[in-house]
C-alpha positions as CSV (number, residue, x, y, z in Angstrom):
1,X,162.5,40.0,271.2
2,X,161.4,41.4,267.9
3,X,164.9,40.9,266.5
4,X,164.8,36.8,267.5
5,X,160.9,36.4,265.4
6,X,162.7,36.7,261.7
7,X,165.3,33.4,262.7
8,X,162.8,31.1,264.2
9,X,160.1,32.1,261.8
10,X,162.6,30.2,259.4
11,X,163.0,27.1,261.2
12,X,161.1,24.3,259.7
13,X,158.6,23.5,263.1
14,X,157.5,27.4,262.7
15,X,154.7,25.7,260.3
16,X,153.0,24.4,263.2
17,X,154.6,26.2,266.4
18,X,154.9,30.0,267.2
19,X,157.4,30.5,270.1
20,X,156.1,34.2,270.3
21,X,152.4,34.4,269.8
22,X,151.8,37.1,272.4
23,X,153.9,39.2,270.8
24,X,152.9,39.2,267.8
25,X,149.6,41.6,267.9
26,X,151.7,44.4,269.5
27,X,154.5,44.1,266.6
28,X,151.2,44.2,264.0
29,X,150.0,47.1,266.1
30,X,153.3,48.8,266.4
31,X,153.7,48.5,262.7
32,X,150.1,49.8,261.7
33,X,150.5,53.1,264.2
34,X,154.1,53.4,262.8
35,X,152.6,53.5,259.5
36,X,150.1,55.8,259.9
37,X,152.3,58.4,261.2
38,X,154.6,58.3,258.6
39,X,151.9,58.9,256.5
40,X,151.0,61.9,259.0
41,X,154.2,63.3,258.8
42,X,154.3,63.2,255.0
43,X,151.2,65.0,255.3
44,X,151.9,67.9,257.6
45,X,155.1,68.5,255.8
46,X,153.4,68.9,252.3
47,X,150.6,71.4,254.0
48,X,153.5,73.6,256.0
49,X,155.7,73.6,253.3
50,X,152.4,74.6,250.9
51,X,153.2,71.7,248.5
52,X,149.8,70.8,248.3
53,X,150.1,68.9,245.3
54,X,152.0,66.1,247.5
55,X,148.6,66.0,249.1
56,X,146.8,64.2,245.8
């Protein structure tokens, strides 16, 4: 599903019509919590590696 959003968000009628509107939150969700893990992960490997100067 999230693979088919990209080609019909180029169509021309995806202006005016969203043939996947229920999926959309839980893609922005998905994205947001993905996002802050990485960020999480980034983090606890700068404080277990004691590179604390990543942290800034």
């Amino acid at each position: 599903m999230e693979n088919n959003i990209p080609g019909t968000d180029t169509r021309l009628e995806s202006r005016w019509k969203d043939d996947y509107p229920q999926y959309r939150p839980n893609i922005a969700i998905y994205d947001l919590i993905d996002a802050e893990n990485v960020r999480a992960r980034e983090i606890a490997g700068a404080v277990d590696s004691n590179n604390l100067e990543l942290l800034n």
